[in-house]
MARDO-472017 format. One line per 3 residues: number of its first residue (from 0); for each residue x, y, z of N, C-alpha, C. Coordinates in Angstrom, 2 decimals. Example, Ala and Ser with C-alpha at 12.3 -4.5 7.8 and 13.67 -1.06 7.14 Angstrom:
2
0	13.19:-5.69:7.80:12.30:-4.50:7.80:13.20:-3.30:7.80 ~ 12.85:-2.25:7.08:13.67:-1.06:7.14:12.90:0.03:7.87 $
! end
This chain:
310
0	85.89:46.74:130.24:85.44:48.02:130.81:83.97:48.24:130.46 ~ 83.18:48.48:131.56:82.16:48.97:131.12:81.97:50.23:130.18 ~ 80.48:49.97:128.86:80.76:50.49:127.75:80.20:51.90:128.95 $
3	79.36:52.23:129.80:78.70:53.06:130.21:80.40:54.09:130.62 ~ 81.62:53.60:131.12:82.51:54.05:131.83:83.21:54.96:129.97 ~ 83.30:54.22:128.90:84.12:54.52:128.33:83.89:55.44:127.29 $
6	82.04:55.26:127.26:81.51:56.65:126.67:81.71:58.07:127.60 ~ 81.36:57.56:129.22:82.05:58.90:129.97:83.50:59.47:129.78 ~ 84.03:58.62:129.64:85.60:59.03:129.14:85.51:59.61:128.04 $
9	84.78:59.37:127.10:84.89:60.00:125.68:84.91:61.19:125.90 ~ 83.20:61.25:126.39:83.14:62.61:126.51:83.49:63.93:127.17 ~ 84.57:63.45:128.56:85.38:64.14:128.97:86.15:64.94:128.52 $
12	87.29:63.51:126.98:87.96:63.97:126.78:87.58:65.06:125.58 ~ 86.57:64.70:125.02:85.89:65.50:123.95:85.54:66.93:124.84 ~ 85.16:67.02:126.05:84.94:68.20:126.72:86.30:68.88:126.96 $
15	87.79:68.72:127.30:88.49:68.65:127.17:88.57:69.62:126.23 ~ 89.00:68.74:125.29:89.58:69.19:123.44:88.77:70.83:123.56 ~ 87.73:70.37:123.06:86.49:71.80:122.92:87.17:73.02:123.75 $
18	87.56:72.65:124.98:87.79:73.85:125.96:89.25:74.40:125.60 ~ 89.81:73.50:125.23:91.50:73.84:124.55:91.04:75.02:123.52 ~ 90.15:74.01:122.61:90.52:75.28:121.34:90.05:76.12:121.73 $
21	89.10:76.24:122.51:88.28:77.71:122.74:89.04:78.66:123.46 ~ 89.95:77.97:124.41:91.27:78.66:125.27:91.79:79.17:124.53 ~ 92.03:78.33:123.44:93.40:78.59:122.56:93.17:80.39:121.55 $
24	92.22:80.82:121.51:91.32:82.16:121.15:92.11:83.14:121.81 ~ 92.84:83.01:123.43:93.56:83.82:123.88:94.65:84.09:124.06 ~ 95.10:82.71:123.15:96.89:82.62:122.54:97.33:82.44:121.58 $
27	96.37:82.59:120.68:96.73:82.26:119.27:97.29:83.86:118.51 ~ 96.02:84.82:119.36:96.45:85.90:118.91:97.84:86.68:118.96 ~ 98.20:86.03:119.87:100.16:86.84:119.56:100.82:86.59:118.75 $
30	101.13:85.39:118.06:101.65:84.99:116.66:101.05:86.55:115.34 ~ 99.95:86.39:115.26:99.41:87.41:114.91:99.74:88.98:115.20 ~ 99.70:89.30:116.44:100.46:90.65:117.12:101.83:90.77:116.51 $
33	102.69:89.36:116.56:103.99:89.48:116.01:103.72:89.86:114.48 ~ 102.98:89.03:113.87:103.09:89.07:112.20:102.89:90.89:112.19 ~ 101.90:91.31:112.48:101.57:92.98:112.36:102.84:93.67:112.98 $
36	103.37:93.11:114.07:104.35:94.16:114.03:105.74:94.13:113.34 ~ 105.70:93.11:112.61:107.07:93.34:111.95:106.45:93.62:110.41 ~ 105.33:93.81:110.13:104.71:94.46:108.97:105.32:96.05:109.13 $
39	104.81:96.61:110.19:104.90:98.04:110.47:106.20:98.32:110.86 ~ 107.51:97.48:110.95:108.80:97.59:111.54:109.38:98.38:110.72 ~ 109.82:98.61:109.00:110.29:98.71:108.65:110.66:100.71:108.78 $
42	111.78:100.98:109.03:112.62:102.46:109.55:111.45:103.61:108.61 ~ 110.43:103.39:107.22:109.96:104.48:106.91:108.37:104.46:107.66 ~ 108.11:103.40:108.11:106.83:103.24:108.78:107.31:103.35:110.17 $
45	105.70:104.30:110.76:105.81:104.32:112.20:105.47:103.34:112.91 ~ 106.32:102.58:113.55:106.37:101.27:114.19:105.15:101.32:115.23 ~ 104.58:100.11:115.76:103.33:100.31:116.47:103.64:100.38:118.12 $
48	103.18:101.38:118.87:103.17:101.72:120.12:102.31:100.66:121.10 ~ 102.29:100.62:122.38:101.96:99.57:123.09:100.74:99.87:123.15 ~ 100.09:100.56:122.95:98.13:100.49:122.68:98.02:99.76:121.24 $
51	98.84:100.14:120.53:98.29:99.64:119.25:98.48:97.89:119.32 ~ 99.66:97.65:119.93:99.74:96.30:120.03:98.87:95.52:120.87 ~ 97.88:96.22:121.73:96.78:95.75:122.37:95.58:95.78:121.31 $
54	95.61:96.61:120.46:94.88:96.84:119.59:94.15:95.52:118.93 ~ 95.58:95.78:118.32:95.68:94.21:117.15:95.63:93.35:117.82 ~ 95.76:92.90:119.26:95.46:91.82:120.28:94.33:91.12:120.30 $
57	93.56:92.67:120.95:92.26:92.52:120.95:90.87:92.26:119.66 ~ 91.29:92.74:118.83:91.35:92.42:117.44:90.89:90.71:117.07 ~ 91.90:90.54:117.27:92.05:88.84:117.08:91.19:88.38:117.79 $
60	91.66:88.75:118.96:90.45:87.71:120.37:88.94:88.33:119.44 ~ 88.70:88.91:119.49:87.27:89.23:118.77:87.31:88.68:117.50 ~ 87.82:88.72:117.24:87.69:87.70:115.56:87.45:86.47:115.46 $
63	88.53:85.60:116.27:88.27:84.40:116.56:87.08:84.15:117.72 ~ 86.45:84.88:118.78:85.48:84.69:119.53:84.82:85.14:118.68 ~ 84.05:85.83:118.04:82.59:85.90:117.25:82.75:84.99:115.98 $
66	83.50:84.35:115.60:83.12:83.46:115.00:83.20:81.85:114.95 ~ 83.93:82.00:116.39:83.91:80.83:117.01:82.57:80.21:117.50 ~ 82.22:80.95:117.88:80.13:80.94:118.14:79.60:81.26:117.34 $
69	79.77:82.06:116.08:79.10:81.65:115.18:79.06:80.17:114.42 ~ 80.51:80.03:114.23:80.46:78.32:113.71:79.85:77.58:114.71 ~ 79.83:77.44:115.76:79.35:76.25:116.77:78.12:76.36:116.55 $
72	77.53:77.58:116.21:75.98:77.45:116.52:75.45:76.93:114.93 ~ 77.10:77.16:113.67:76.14:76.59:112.46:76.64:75.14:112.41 ~ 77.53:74.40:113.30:78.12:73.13:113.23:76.49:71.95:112.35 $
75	75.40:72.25:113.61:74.36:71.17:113.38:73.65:71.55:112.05 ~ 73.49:72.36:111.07:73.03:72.70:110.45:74.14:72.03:108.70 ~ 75.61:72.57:109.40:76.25:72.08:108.31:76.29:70.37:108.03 $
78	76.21:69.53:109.70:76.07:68.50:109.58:74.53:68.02:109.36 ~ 73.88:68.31:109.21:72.37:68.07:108.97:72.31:67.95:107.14 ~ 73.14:69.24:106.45:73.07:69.55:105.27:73.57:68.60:104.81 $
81	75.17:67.74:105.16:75.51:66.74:104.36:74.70:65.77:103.98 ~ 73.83:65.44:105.11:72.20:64.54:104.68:71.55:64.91:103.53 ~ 71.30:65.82:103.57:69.97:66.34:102.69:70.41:67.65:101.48 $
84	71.49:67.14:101.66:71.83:68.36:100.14:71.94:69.80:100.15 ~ 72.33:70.36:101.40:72.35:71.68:101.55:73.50:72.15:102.38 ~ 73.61:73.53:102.19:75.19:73.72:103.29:74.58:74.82:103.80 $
87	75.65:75.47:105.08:75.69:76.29:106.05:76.48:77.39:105.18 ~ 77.16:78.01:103.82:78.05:78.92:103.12:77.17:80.17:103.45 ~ 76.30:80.39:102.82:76.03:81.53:103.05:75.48:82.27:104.91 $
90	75.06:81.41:105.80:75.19:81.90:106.95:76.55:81.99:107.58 ~ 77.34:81.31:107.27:78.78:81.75:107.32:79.15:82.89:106.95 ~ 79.04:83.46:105.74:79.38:84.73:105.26:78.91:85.57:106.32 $
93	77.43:85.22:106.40:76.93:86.26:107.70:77.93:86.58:108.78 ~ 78.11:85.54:109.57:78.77:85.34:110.01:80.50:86.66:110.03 ~ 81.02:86.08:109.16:82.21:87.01:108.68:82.11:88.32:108.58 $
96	80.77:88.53:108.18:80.28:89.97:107.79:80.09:90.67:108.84 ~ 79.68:90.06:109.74:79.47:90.43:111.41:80.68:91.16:111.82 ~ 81.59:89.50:111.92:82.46:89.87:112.34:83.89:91.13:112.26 $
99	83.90:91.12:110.81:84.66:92.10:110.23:84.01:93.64:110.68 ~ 82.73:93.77:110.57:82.05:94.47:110.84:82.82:95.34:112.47 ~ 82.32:94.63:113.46:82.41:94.84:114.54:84.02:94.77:114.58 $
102	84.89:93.85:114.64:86.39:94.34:114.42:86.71:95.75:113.89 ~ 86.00:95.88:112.68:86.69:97.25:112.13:86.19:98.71:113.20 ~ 85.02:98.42:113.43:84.42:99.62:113.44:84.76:99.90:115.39 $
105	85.43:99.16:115.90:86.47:99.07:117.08:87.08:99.26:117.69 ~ 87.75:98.92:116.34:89.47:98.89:116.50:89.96:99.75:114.95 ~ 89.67:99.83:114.29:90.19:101.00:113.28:89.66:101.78:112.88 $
108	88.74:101.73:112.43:88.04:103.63:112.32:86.34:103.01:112.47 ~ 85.56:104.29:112.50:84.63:104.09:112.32:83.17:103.50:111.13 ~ 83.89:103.97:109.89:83.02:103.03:108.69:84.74:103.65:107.66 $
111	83.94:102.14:106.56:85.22:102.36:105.78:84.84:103.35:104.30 ~ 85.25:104.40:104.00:85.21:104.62:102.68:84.79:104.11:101.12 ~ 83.90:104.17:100.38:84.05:103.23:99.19:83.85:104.68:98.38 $
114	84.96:104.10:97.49:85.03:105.04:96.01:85.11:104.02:95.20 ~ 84.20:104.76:94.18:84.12:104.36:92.61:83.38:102.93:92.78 ~ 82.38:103.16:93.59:81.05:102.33:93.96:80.44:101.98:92.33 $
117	80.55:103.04:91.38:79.84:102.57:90.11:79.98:101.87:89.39 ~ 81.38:100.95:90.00:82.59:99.94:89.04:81.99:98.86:90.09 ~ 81.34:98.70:91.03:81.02:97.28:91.71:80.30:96.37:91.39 $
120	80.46:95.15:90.69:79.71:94.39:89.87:78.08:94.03:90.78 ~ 77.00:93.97:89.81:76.10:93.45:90.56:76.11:92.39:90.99 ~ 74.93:92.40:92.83:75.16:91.07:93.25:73.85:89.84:92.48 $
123	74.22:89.57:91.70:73.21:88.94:90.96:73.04:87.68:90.91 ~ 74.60:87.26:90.99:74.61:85.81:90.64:74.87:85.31:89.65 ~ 75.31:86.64:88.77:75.36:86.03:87.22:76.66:85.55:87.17 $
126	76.68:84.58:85.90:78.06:83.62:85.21:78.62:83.96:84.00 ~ 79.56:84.11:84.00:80.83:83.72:85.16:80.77:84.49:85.91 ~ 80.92:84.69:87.39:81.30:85.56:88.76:82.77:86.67:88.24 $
129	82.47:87.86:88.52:83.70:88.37:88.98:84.81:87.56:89.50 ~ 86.27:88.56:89.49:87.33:87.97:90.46:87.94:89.22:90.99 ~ 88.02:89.41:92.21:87.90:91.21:92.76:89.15:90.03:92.98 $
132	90.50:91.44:92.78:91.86:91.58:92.87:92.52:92.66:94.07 ~ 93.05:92.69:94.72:93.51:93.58:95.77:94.77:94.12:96.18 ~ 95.46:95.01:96.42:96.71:95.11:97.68:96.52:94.62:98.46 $
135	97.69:93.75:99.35:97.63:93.13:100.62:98.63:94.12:101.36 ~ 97.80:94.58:102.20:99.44:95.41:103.28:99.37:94.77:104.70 ~ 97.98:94.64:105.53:97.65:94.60:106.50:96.65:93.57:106.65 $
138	96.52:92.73:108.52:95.73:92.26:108.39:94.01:92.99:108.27 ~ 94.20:94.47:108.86:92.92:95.09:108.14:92.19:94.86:107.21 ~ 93.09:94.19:105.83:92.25:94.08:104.31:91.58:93.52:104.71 $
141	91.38:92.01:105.80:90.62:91.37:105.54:89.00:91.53:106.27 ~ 89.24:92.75:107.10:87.82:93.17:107.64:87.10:94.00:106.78 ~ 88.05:94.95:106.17:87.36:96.17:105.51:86.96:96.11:103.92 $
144	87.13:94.99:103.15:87.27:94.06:102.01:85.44:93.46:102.08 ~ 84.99:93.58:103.62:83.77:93.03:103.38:82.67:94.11:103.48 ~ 82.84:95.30:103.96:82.58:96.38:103.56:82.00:96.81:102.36 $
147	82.35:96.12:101.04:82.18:96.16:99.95:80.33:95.38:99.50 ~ 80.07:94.86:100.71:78.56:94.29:100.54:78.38:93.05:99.52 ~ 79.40:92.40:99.05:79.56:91.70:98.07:80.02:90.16:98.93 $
150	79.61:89.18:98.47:79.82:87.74:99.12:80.94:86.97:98.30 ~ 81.91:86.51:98.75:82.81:85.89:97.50:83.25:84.80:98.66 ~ 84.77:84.37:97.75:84.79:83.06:98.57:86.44:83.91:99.00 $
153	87.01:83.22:99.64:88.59:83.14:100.11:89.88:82.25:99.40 ~ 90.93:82.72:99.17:92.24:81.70:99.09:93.02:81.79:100.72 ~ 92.97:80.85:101.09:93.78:80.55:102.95:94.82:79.92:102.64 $
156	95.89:80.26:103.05:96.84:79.41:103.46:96.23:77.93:104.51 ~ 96.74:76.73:103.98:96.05:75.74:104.80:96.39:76.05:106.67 ~ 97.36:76.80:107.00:97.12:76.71:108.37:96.38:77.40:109.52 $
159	95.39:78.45:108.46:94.38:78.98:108.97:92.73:77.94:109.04 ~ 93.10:76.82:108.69:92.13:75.88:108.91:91.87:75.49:110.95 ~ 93.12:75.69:111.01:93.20:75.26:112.75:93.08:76.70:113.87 $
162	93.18:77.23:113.22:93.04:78.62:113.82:91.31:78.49:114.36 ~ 91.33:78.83:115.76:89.81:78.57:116.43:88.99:79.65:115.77 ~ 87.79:79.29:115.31:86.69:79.99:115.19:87.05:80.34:113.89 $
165	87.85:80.82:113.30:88.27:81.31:111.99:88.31:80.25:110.83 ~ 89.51:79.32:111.04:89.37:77.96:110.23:87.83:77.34:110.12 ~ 87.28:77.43:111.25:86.03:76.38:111.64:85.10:77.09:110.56 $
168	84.73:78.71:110.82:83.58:79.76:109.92:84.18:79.61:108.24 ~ 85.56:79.52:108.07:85.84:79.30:106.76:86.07:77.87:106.10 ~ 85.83:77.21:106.98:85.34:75.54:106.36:84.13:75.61:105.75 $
171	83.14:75.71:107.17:81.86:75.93:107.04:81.48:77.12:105.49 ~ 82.30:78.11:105.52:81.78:78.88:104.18:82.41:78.29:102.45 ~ 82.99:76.92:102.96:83.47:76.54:101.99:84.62:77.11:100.84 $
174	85.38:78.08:101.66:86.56:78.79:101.39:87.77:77.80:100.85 ~ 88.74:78.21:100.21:89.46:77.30:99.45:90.67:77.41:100.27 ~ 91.01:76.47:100.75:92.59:76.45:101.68:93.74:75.72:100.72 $
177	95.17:76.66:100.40:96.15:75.97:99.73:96.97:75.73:100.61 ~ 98.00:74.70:100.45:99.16:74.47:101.12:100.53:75.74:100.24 ~ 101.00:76.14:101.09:101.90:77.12:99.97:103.67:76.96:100.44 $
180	103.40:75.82:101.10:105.03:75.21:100.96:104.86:73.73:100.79 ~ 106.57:72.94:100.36:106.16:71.60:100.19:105.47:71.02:99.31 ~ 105.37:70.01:99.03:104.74:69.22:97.69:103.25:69.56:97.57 $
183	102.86:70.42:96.96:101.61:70.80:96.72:101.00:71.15:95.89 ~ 101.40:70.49:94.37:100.88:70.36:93.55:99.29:69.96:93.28 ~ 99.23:69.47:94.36:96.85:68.32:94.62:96.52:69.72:95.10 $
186	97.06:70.63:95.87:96.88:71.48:96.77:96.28:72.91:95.35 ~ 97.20:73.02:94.86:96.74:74.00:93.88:95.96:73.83:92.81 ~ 95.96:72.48:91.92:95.23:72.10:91.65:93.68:72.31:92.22 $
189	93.43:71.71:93.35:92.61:71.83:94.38:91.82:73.29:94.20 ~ 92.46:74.15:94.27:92.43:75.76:94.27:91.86:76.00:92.77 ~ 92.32:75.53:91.93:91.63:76.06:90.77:90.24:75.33:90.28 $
192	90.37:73.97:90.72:89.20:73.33:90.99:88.05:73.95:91.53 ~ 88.41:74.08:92.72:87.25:75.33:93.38:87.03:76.70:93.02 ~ 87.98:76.69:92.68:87.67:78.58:92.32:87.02:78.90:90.47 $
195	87.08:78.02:89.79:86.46:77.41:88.66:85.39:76.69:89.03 ~ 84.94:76.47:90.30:83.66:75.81:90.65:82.78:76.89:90.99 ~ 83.35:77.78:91.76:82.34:79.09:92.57:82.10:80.12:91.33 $
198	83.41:80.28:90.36:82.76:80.95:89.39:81.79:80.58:88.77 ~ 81.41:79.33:88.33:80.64:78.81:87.21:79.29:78.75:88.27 ~ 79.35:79.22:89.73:77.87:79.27:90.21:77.43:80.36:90.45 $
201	78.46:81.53:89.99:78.07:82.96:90.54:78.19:83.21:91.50 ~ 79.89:82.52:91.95:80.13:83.23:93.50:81.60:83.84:93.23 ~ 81.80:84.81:93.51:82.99:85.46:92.94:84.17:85.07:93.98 $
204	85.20:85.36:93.49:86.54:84.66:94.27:87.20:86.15:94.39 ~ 88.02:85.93:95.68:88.73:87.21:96.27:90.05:86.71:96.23 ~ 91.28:87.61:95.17:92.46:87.64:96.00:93.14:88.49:95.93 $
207	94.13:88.14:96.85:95.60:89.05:97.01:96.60:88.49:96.53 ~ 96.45:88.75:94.92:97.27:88.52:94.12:98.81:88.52:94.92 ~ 99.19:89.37:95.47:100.89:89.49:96.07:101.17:88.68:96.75 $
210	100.05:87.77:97.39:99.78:86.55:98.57:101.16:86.90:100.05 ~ 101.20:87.49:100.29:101.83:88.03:101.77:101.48:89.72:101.77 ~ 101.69:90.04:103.24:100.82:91.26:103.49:102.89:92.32:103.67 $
213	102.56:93.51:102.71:103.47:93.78:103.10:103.10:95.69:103.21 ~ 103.42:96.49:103.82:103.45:98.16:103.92:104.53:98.92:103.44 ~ 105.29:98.31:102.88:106.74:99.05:102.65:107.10:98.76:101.47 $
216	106.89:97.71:100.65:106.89:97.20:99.46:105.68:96.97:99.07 ~ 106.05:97.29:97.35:104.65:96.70:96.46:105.27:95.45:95.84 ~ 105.08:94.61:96.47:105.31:92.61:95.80:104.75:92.22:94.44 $
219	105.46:91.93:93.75:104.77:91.78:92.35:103.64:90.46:92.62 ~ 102.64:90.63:91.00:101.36:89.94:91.28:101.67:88.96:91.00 ~ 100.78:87.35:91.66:101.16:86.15:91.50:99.84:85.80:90.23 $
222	100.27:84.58:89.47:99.68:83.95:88.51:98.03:83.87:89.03 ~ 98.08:83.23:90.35:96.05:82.49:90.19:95.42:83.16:90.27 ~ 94.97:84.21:90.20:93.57:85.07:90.27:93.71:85.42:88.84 $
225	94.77:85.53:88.02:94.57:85.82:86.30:94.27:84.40:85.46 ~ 94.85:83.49:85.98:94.44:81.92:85.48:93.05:81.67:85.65 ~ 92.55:81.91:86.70:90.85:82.00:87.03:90.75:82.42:86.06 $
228	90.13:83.77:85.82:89.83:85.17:85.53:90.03:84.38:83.27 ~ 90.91:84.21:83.41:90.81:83.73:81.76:90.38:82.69:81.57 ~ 90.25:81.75:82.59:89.52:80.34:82.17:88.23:80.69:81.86 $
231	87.62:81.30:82.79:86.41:81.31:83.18:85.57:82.80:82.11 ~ 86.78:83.12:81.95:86.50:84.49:81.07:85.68:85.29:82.01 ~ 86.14:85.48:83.40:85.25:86.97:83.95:85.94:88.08:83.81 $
234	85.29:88.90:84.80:85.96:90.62:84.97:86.75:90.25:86.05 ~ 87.65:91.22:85.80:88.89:91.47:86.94:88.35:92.41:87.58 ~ 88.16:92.70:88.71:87.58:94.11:89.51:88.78:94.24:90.30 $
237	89.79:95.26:89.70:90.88:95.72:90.82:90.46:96.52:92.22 ~ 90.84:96.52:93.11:90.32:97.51:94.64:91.70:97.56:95.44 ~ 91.86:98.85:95.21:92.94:99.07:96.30:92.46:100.08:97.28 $
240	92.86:99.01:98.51:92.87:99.37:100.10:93.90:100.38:100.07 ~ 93.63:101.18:100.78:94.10:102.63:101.96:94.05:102.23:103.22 ~ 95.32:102.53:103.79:95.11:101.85:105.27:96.32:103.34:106.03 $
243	95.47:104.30:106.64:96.27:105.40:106.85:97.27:104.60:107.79 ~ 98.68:105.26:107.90:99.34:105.23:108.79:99.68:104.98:110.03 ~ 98.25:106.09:110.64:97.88:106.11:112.04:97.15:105.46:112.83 $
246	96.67:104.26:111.67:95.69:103.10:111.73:95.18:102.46:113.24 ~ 96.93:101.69:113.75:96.75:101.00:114.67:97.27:102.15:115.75 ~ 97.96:103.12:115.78:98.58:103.96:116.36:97.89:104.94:117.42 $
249	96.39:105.66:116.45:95.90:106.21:117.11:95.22:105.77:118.39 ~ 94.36:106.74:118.99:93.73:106.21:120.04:92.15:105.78:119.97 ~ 91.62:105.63:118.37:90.59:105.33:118.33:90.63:103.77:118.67 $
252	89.38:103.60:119.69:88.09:104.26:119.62:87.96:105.24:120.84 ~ 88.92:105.21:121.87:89.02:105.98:123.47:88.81:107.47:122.53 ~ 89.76:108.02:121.86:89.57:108.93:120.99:88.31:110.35:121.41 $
255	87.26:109.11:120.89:85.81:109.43:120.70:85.20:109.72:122.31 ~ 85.79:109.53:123.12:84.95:110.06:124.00:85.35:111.78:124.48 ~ 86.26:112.13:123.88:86.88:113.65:124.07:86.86:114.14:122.48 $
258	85.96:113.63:121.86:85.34:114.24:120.28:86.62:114.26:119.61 ~ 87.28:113.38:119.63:88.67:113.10:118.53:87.82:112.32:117.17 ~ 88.86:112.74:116.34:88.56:111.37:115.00:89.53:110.58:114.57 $
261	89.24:110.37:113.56:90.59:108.79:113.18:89.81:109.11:111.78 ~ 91.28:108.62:111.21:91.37:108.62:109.28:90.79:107.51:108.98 ~ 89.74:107.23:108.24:88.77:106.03:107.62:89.86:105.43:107.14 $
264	89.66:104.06:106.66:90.17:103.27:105.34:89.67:103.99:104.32 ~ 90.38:103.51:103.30:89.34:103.95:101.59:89.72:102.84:100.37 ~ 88.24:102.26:100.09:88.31:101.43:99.31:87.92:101.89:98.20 $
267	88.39:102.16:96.89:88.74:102.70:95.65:88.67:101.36:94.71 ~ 87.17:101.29:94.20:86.86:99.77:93.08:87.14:100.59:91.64 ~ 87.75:99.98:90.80:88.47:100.87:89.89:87.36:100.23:88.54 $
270	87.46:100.55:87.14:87.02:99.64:86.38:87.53:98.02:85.98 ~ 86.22:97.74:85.72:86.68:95.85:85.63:87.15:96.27:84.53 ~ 87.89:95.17:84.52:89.02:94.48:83.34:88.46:93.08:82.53 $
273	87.93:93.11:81.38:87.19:91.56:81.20:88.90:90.92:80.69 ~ 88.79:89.00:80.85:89.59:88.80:80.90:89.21:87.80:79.48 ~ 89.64:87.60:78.46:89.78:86.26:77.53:90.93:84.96:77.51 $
276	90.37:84.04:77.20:91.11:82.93:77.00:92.25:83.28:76.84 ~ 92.67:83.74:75.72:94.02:84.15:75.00:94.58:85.56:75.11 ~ 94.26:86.32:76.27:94.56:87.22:77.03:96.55:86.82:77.34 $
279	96.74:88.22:77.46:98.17:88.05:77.84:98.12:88.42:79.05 ~ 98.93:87.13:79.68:98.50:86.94:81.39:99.52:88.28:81.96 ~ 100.30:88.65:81.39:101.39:89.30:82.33:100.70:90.87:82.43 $
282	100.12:90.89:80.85:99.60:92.31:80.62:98.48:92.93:81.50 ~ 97.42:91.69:81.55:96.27:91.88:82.68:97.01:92.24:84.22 ~ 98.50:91.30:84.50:98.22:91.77:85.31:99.03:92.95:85.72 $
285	99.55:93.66:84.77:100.21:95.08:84.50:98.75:95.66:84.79 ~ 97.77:95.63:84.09:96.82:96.35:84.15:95.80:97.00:85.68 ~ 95.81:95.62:85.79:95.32:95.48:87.57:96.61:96.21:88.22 $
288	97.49:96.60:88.10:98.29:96.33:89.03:98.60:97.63:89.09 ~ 98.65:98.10:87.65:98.62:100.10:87.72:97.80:100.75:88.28 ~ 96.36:100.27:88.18:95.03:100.33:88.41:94.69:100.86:89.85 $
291	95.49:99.64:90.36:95.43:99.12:92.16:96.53:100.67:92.79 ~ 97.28:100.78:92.12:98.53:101.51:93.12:98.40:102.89:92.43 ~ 97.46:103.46:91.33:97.46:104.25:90.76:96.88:105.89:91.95 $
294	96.50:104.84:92.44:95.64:106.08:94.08:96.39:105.77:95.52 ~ 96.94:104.97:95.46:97.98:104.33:96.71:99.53:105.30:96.92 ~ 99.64:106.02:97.75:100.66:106.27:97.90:102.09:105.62:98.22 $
297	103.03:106.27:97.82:104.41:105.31:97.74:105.01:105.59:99.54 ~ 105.36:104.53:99.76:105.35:104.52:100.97:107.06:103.51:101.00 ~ 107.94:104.55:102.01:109.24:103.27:102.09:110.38:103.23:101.14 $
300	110.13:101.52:100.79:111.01:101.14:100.02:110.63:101.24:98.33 ~ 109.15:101.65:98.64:108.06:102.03:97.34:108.67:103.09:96.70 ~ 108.89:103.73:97.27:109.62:105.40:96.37:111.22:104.96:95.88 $
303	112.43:103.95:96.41:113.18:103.75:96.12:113.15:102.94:95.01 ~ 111.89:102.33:94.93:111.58:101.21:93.90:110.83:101.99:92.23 ~ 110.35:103.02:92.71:109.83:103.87:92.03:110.81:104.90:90.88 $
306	111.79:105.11:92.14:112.73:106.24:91.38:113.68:105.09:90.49 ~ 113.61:104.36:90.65:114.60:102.85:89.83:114.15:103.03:88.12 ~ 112.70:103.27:88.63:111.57:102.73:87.01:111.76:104.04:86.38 $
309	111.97:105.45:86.88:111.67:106.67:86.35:113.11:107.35:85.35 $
! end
């Protein structure tokens, strides 16, 4: 075969591929629509109405399209860097920051709340990095979390690597992806590797300790963000998200053109927690964990779980 015929084929099929995933931006998001609505299913939460489920639709498609072009446009830059010793991480963040940006301010309220701004570590760079700790209820945390003006890295489940535009911007930002079923011991490992790497450069690590998003339950905290946090001996910065009710429900942003409003988020940074070697892991994360829900209302199965302890 001529080589001239089989480079055209390549690049067909390479034109091809490209156009899939980029398609794929307008179907990926229902998996997603599903995950949110069986978040909000449960009989004490108000289940989400058919705007809201366009909401969170649309949502996605914008999430994965603005940063689907953002990665493409940092692809040559990240591949240029493997040459010469440099990466694309921090225009990535940009990137995210954008994006969350414009998602939130959308599709859920107009700016997000910050309390107890005087507990937010400086962005300095200093070592060891923070490890900001969170509630997970919604996929909201993860727009309004950047709100906070602060650059850190991510824990992903590995199958948000394939997810268009999203996987691609959090490669590129050098975000830490675990496998969290199946033999994955290299996988977590992996995770503390990196997240013991970004601390020791002054890039702080973000998690959701409860690692699944839930509104009706408070999920007890998982081990890795306190294993960090004592290796490395940083501060724990607890932040618990507020995510009103009426979130996806209302009619913001249509709202606003007949002078309606919508209930902000509210992000509430509490005092850091320094963490030592020989720290008692369970206690820290009693601490964070009172900290976090101490301004959070009981919501659900939360008050049944509540009146248990009292």
């Amino acid at each position: 075969m001529d080589p001239a015929d089989v480079f055209a084929a390549a690049v067909s099929v390479l034109k091809a591929a490209f156009f899939l995933y980029c398609a794929s931006a307008m179907i990926l998001p229902i998996p997603s629509v599903w995950q949110e609505h069986k978040i909000w299913a449960p009989k004490e939460l108000p289940s989400l109405c058919f705007f809201a489920h366009i909401k969170v639709f649309v949502f996605n498609v914008i999430w994965m399209g603005v940063t689907l072009i953002g990665g493409v446009l940092l692809v040559p830059k990240f591949i240029i860097g493997k040459i010469f010793g440099f990466d694309a991480s921090y225009e990535a963040y940009m990137v995210e920051n954008l994006t969350a940006h414009i998602c939130c301010r959308l599709f859920v309220c107009p700016t997000v709340e910050i309390r107890g701004e005087e507990n937010l570590p400086a962005d300095d760079a200093s070592i060891p990095a923070p490890v900001y700790v969170a509630n997970h209820a919604s996929q909201v945390d993860l727009a309004v979390v950047y709100f906070l003006g602060r650059r850190f890295k991510w824990i992903a489940k590995d199958s948000v690597r394939y997810l268009p535009g999203v996987g691609l911007i959090l490669t590129l930002g050098e975000h830490v992806f675990i496998k969290r079923t199946g033999k994955n011991k290299k996988s977590v490992s992996n995770l503390y590797q990196q997240s013991n790497k970004a601390i020791q450069s002054g890039l702080p690590m973000f998690f959701f300790p409860q690692g699944t998003r839930r509104m009706a339950v408070r999920l007890p905290f998982k081990d890795g963000a306190y294993r960090v946090a004592m290796e490395n001996e940083s501060q724990l910065i607890p932040i618990s998200i507020y995510i009103p009710l009426s979130c996806w429900n209302s009619w913001y942003p249509l709202n606003l053109l007949w002078g309606g409003s919508t209930e902000n988020v509210v992000l509430t940074i509490h005092k850091p927690i320094q963490a030592k070697k020989d720290d008692d892991k369970e206690e820290l994360k009693k601490k964070t964990y009172d900290s976090i829900f101490s301004v959070l209302p009981l919501i659900g199965e939360e008050i049944t779980d509540y009146k248990k302890t009292k």
